[in-house]
C-alpha atoms as a printed R data frame, in Angstrom:
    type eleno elety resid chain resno        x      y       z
1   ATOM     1    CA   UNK     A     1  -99.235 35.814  25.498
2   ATOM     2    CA   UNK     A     2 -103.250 36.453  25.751
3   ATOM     3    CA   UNK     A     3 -104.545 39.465  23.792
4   ATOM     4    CA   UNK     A     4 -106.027 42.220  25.910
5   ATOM     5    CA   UNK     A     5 -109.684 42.543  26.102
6   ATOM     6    CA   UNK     A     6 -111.886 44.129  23.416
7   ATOM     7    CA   UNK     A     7 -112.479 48.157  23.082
8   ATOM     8    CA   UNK     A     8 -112.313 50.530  21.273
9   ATOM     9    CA   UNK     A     9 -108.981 50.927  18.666
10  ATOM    10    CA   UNK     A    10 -107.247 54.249  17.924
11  ATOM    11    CA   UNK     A    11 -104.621 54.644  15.104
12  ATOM    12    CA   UNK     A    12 -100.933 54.688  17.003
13  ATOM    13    CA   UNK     A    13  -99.273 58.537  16.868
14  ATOM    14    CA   UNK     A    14  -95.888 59.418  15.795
15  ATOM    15    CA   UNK     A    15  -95.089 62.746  16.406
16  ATOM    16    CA   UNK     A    16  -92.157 63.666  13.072
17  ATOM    17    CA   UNK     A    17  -90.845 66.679  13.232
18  ATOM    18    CA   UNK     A    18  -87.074 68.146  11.570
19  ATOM    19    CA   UNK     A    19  -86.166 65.310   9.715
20  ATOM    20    CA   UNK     A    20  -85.661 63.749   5.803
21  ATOM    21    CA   UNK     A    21  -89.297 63.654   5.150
22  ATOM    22    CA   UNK     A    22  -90.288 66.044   8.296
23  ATOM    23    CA   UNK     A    23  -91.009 63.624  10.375
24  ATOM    24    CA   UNK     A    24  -90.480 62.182  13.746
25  ATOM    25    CA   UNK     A    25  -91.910 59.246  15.167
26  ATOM    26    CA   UNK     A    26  -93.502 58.322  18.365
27  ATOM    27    CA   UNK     A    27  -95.834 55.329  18.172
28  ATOM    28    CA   UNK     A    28  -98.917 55.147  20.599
29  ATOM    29    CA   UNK     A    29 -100.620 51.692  20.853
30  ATOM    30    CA   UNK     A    30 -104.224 50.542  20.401
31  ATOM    31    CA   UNK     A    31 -107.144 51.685  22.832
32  ATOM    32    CA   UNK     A    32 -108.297 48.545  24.390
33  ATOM    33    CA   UNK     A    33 -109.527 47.587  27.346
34  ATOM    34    CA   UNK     A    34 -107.613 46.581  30.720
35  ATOM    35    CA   UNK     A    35 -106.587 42.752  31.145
36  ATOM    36    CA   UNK     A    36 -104.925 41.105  33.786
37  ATOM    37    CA   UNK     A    37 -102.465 39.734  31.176
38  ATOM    38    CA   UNK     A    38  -99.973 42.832  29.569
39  ATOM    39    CA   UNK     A    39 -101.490 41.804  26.545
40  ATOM    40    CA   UNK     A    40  -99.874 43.060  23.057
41  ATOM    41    CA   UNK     A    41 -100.987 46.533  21.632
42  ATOM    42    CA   UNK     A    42 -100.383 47.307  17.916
43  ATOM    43    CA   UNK     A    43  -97.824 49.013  16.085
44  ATOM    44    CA   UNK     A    44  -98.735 51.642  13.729
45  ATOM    45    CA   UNK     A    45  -97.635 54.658  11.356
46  ATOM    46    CA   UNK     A    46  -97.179 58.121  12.244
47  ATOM    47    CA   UNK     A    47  -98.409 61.457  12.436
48  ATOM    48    CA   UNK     A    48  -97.184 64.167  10.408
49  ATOM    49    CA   UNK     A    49  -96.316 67.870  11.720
50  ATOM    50    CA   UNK     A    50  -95.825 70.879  10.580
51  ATOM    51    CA   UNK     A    51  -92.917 71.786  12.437
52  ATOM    52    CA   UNK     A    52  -90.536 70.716   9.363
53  ATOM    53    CA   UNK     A    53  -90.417 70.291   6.200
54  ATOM    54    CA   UNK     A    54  -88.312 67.821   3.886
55  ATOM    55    CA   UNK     A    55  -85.939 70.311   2.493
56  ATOM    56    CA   UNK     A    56  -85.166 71.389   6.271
57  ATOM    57    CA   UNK     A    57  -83.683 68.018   7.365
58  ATOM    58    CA   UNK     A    58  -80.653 67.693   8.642
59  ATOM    59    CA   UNK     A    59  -78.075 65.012   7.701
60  ATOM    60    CA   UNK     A    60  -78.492 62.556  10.279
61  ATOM    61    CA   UNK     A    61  -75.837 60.818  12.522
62  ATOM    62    CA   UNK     A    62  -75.167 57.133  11.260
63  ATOM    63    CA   UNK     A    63  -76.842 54.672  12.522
64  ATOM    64    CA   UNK     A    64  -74.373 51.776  12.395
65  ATOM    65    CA   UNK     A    65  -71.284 51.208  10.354
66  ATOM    66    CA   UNK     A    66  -72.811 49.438   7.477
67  ATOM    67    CA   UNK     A    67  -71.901 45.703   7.589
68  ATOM    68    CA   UNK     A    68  -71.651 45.519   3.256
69  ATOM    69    CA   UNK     A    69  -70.999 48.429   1.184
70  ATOM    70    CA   UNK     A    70  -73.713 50.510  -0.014
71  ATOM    71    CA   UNK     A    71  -75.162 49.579  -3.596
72  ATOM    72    CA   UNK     A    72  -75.948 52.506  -6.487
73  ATOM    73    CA   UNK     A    73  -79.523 54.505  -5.138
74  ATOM    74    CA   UNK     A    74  -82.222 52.595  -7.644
75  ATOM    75    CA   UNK     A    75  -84.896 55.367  -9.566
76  ATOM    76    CA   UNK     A    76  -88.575 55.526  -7.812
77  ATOM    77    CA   UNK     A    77  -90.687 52.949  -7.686
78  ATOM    78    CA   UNK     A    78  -93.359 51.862  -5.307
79  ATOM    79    CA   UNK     A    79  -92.895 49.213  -3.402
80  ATOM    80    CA   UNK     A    80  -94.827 46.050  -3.289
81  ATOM    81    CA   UNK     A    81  -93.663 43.644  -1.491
82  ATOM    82    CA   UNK     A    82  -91.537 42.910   1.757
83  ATOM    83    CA   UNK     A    83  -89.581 39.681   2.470
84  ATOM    84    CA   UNK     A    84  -87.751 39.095   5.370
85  ATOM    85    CA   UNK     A    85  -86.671 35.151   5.666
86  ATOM    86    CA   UNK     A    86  -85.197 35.463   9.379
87  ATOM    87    CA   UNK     A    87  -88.531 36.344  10.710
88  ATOM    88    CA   UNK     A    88  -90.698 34.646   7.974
89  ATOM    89    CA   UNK     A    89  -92.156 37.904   7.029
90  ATOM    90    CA   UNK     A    90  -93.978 37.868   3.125
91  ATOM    91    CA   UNK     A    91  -96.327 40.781   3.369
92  ATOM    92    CA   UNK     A    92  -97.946 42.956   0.823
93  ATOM    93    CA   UNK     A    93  -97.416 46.899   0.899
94  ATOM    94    CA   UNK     A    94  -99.807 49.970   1.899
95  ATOM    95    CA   UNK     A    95  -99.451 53.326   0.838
96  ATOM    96    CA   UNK     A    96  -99.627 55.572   4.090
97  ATOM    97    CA   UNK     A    97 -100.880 59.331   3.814
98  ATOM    98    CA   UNK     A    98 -101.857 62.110   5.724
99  ATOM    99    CA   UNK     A    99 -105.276 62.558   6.813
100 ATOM   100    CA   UNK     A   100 -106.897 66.376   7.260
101 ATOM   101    CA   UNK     A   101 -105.836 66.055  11.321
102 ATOM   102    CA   UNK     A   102 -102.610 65.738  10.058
103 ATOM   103    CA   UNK     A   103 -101.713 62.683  11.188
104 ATOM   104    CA   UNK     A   104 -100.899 59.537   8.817
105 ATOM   105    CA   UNK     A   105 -103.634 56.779   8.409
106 ATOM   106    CA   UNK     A   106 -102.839 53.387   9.651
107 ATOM   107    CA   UNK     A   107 -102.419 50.481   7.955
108 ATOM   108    CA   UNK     A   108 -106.245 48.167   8.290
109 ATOM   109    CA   UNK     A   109 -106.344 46.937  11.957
110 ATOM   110    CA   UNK     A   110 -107.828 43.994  11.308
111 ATOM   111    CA   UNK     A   111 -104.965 43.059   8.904
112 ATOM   112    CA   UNK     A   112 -102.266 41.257  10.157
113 ATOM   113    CA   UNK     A   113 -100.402 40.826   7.286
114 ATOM   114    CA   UNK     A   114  -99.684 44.374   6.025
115 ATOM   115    CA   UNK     A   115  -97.057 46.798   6.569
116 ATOM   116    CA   UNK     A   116  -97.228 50.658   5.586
117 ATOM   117    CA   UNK     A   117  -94.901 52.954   3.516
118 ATOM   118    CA   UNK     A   118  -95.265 57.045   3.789
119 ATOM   119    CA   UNK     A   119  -95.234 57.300   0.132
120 ATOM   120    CA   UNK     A   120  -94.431 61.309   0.431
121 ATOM   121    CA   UNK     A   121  -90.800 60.177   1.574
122 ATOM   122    CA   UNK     A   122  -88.550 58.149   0.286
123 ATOM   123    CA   UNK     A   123  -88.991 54.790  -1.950
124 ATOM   124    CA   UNK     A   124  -87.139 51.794  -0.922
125 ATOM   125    CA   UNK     A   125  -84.031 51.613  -3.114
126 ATOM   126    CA   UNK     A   126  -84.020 55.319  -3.842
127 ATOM   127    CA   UNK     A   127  -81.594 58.037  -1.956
128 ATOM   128    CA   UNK     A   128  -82.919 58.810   1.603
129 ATOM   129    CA   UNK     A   129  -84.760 57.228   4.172
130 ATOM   130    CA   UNK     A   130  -87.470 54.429   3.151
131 ATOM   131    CA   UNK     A   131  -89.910 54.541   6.540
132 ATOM   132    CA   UNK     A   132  -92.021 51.075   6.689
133 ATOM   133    CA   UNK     A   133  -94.157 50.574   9.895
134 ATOM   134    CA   UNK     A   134  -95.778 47.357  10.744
135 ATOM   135    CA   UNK     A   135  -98.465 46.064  13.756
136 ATOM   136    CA   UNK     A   136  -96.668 44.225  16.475
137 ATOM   137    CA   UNK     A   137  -99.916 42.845  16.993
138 ATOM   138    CA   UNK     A   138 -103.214 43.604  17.201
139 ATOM   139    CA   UNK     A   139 -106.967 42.453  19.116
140 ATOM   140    CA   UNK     A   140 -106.571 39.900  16.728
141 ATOM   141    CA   UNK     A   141 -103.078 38.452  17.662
142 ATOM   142    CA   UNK     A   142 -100.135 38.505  16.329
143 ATOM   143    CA   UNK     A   143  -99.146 40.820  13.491
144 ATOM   144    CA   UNK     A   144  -96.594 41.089  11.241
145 ATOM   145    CA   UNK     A   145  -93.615 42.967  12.830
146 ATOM   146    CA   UNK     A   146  -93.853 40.507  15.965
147 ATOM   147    CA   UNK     A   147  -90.648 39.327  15.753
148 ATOM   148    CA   UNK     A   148  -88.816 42.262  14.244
149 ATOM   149    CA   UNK     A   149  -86.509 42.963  17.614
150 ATOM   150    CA   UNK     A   150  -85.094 39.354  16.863
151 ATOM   151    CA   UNK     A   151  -83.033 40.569  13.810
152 ATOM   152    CA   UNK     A   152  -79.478 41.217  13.939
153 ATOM   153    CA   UNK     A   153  -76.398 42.752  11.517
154 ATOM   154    CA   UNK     A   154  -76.395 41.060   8.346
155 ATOM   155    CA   UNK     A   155  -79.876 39.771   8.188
156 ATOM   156    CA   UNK     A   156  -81.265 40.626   4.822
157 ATOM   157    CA   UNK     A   157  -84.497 43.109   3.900
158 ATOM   158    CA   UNK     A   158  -86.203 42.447   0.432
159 ATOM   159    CA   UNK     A   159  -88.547 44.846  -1.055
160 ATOM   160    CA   UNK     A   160  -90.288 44.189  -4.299
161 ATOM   161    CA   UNK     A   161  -90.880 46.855  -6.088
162 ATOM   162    CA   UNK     A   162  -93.928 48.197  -8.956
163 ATOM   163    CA   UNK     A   163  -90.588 48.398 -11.382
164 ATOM   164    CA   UNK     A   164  -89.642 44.681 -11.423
165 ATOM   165    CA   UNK     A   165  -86.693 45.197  -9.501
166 ATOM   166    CA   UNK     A   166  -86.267 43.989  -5.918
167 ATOM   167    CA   UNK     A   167  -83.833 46.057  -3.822
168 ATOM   168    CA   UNK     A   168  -81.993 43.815  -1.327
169 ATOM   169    CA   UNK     A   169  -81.064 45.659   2.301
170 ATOM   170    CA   UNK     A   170  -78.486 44.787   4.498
171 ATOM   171    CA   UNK     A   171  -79.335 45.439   8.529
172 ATOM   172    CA   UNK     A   172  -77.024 47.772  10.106
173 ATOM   173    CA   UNK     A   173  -78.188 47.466  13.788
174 ATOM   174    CA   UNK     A   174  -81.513 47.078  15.540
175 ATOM   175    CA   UNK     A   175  -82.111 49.306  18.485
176 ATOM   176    CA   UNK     A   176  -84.954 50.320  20.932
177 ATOM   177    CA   UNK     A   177  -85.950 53.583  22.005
178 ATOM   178    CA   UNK     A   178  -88.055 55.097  24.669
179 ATOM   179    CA   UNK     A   179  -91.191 57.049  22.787
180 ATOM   180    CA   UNK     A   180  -90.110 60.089  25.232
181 ATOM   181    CA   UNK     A   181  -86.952 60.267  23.608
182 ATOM   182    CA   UNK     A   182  -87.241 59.316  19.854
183 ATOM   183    CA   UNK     A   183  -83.908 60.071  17.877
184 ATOM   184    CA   UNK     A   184  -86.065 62.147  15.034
185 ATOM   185    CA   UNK     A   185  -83.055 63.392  13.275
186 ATOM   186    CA   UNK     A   186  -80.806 60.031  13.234
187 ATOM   187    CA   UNK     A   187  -84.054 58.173  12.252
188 ATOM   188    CA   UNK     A   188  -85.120 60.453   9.654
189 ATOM   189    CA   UNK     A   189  -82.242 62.761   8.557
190 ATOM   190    CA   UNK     A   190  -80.950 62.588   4.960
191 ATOM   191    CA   UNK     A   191  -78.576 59.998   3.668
192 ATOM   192    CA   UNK     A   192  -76.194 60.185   0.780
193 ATOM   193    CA   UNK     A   193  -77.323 56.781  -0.125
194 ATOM   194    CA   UNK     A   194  -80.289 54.385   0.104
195 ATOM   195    CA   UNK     A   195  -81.536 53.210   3.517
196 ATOM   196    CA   UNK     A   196  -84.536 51.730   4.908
197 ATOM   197    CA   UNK     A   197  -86.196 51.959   8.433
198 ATOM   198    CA   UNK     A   198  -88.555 49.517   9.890
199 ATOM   199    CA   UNK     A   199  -90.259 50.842  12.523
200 ATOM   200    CA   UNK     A   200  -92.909 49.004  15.426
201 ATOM   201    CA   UNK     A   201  -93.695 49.441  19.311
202 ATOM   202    CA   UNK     A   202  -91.956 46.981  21.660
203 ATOM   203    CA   UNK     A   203  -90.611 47.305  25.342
204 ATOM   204    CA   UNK     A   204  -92.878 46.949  28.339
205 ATOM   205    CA   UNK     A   205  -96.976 47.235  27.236
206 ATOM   206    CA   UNK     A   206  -98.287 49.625  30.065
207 ATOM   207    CA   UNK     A   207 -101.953 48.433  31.575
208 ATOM   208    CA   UNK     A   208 -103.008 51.509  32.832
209 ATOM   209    CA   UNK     A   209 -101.199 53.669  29.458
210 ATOM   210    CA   UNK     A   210 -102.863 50.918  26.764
211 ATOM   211    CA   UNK     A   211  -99.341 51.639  25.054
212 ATOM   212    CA   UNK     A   212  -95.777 50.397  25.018
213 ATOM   213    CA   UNK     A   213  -93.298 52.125  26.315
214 ATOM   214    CA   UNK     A   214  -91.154 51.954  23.545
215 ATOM   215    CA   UNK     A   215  -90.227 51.737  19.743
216 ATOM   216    CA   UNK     A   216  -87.956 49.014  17.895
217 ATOM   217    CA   UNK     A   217  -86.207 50.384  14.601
218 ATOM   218    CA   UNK     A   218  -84.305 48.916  12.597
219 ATOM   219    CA   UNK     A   219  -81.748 50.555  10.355
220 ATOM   220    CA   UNK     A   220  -80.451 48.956   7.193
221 ATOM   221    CA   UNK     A   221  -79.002 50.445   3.869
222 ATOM   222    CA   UNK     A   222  -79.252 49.224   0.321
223 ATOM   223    CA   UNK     A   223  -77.046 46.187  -0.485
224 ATOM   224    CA   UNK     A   224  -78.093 45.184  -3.848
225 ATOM   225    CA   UNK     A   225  -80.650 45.041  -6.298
226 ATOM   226    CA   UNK     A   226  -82.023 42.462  -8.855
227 ATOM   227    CA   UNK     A   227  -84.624 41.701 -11.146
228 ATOM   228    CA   UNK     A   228  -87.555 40.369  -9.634
């Protein structure tokens, strides 16, 4: 698939709102310019609100009957690395914060290899939700998180961490959701364990919109863990 044309870029939005880490996400896409071809947009990290905060999340629904039983939650540690072999992802971390607008700053555009953490929730490998968000793509091409829709139950997450430990995830399911209709509080909502969401756009890219439609998340929870 072409790229679209060249314009101007804006950081995607994610509205989070009454959830683990207060948050609920609603990517937008990048601002480019119309092409004749549906070209790809880019996937990026959210926007913080104030309508929550952490300590008012509720526990959220489960997301899939975990396909391996959950391993021990791991101490903090900042992540460094994600491996996924199924979709030949090896891509360094970002730390994602919250800029004065209150939104959270995007990983670099013109990085295609780089996916984002919101280091004010929770680590990979430690209790709660772990939010990662990648680029589907970018005015480049291709990103990262291009081929996250493709995994299925079973597939295995790895996440280096800044500890020497790697925590080893086990998908749970891999659904899409309309942006209109983000499920905030099964995304987001505390977990008695360790769990990890990977979040990009994906359904239709609208012309007219310069966004997709929709947003691919996948849900896994902590397998194992290893040294690195």
């Amino acid at each position: 698939m072409a790229g679209p044309a060249a314009g101007t870029s804006r950081l995607l939005r994610a509205g989070m709102g009454a959830a683990a880490v207060g948050l609920l996400l609603i990517y937008n896409s990048v601002d480019v310019a119309p092409s004749s071809d549906p070209g790809p947009g880019q996937a990026a990290p959210p926007a913080a609100t104030a309508s929550a905060s952490p300590g008012d999340a509720a526990p959220a629904a489960a997301a899939a009957k975990p396909t391996t039983p959950a391993a021990p939650v791991l101490k903090r540690a900042k992540p460094t690395r994600l491996r996924i072999p199924q979709i030949a992802v090896d891509a360094p971390f970002a730390e994602l914060t919250v800029n004065p607008a209150g939104e959270l700053n995007a990983p670099p555009p013109d990085d295609k290899n780089l996916v984002g953490w919101y280091r004010d929730g929770a680590a990979p490998g430690e209790r709660g939700p772990a939010v990662v968000a990648g680029h589907v793509d970018t005015t480049k091409g291709p990103a990262v998180f291009l081929l996250l829709s493709l995994l299925v139950p079973g597939n295995k997450v790895e996440v280096q961490r800044a500890d020497g430990t790697v925590a080893v995830f086990s998908v749970d399911s891999v659904e899409t959701f309309a942006k209109n209709a983000f499920p905030d509080q099964r995304v987001y909502g505390k977990t008695a364990d360790s769990q990890l969401r990977l979040i990009t756009c994906g359904g239709v890219y609208d012309k007219k919109r310069k966004d997709y439609l929709d947003n691919v998340v996948v849900f896994a929870h902590l397998e194992s863990s290893r040294k690195a």
